[in-house]
Every structure is written in C-alpha cells, then in structure tokens.
N, C-alpha and C positions, 0 to 999 in steps of 0.2 A: 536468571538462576541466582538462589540467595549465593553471598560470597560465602559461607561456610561448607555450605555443598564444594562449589569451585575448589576451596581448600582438600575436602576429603579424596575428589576425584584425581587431583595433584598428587596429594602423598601416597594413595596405592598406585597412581602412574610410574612418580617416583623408586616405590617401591619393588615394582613388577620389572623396573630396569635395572636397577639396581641384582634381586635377587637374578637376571635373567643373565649378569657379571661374576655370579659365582658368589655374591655378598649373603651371611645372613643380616636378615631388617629385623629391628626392634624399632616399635613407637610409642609413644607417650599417649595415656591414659589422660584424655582431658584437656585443657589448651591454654596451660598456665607456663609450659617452659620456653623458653628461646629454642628449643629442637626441638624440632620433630622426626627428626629419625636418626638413628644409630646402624649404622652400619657395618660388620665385620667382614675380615676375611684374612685369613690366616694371622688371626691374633690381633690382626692391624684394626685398629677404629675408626672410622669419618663420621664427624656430626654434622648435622645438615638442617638448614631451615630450609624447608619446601614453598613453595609460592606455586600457585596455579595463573597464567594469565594467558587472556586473548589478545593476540599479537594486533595492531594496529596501524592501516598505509607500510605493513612487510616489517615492521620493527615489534621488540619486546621489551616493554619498558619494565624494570625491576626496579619496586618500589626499596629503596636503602630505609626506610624511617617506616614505623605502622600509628595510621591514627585512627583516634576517633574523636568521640566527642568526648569534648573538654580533653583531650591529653594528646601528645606527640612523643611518639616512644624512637629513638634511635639506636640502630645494632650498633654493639662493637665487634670488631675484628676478632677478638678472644672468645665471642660467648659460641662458636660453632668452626669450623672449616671449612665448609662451604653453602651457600644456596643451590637447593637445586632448582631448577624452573620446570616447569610443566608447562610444554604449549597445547592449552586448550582445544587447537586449531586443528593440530596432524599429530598429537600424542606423543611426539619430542620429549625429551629430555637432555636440560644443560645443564655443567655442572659451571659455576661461577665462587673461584675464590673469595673467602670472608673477606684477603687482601684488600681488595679492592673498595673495601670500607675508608682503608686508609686516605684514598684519593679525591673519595667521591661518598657525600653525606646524603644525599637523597634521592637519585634516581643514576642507572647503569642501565644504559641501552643495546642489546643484541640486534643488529642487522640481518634479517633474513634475507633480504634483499641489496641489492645494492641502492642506496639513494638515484634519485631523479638527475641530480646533478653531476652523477658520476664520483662522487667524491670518495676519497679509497684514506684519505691519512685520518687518525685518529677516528677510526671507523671500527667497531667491536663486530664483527662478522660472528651469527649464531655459530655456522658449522666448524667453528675454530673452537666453541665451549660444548660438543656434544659427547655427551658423556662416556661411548663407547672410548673416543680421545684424548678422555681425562685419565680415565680407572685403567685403559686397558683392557684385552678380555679376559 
C-alpha cells in the first residue's frame, strides 16, 4: 500500500477516536504543515502529527525524523503536542508526547508485546500511551 494512503487511513483512524472522546477534528488541506490535526474540546486545543504504522515482531516503531530523498527533516517538541499512532494492525490508537522529542532524535519504540527476553526496565509498553488513557473520556 502507497505510504500516502497508509497516511490518509491514519488520520481518519486518528480522527474517529479522537471525535468518538468528545473532541471536534480539524485537518489540514494538503501536506505541507507539521499537523495534521487539530483537536478541540471545551476550548482546550491538541495538535498532533498522526503517523500510520504496521507494528513489527509486537513492537511500533515511531519514526522521530521524516525523509526522503535528498533531505532529513527532524520534529521539534514545540512544532505539535503530540503524535498520534495509528496501528495499522488492530485500528489502535496512541497518543505519544512531542516530549519525548527531547530525549530521543529518531526513533520511540511502543511495545505491544512484552520482549522475548523478558525485559520490563526501560520498556515503552503501547497500552500505557492508548489514548482513551491519555485524553480521558
């Protein structure tokens, strides 16, 4: 599937969870800003960069930087509030502070799974960023 589709499928995923919180969505016209969706609910705003991805061996990697050819673009923390993810897989949605830009320049891993090796410290567990537990209902 082209990755633009992947995109579109994301931000009404996004979307549909979003509004199904009580939020009105606005989106962007086009695919020139750092959001993609605007968020309200009682006055309050969230900006959000959506990403659609297919989880991989139980994990979701979320790409921090966007390329292509000839260029390497890196987010900043200030240009949004959060990413939201879209798992391709089971229609999920996570929501993932811009924070964590600060920490981490290219790739933020969600765990749907527990690793092979048991390993639990410094382990991003998806069901800890899904979104019903970030917004609230």
């Amino acid at each position: 599937m082209h990755s633009k589709r992947k995109g579109n499928i994301g931000q009404f995923g996004v979307g549909l969870a979003l509004t199904k919180l009580g939020y009105s969505v606005f989106t962007e016209e086009g695919d020139i800003s750092k959001i993609d969706i605007i968020a309200e609910k009682d006055g309050n705003l969230i900006k959000i960069q959506s990403k659609a991805i297919t989880p991989t061996d139980g994990c979701i990697k979320l790409p921090l930087k966007k390329s292509g050819p000839n260029y390497q673009f890196y987010y900043d923390p200030n240009m949004f509030d959060y990413f939201a993810v879209y798992d391709l897989e089971d229609g999920k949605v996570y929501l993932v502070s811009s924070e964590i830009l600060k920490q981490n320049n290219t790739l933020f891993n969600l765990r749907k799974t527990l690793a092979k090796n048991n390993q639990k410290d410094k382990i991003n567990l998806a069901c800890d960023y899904e979104i019903e537990k970030i917004l609230g209902s």
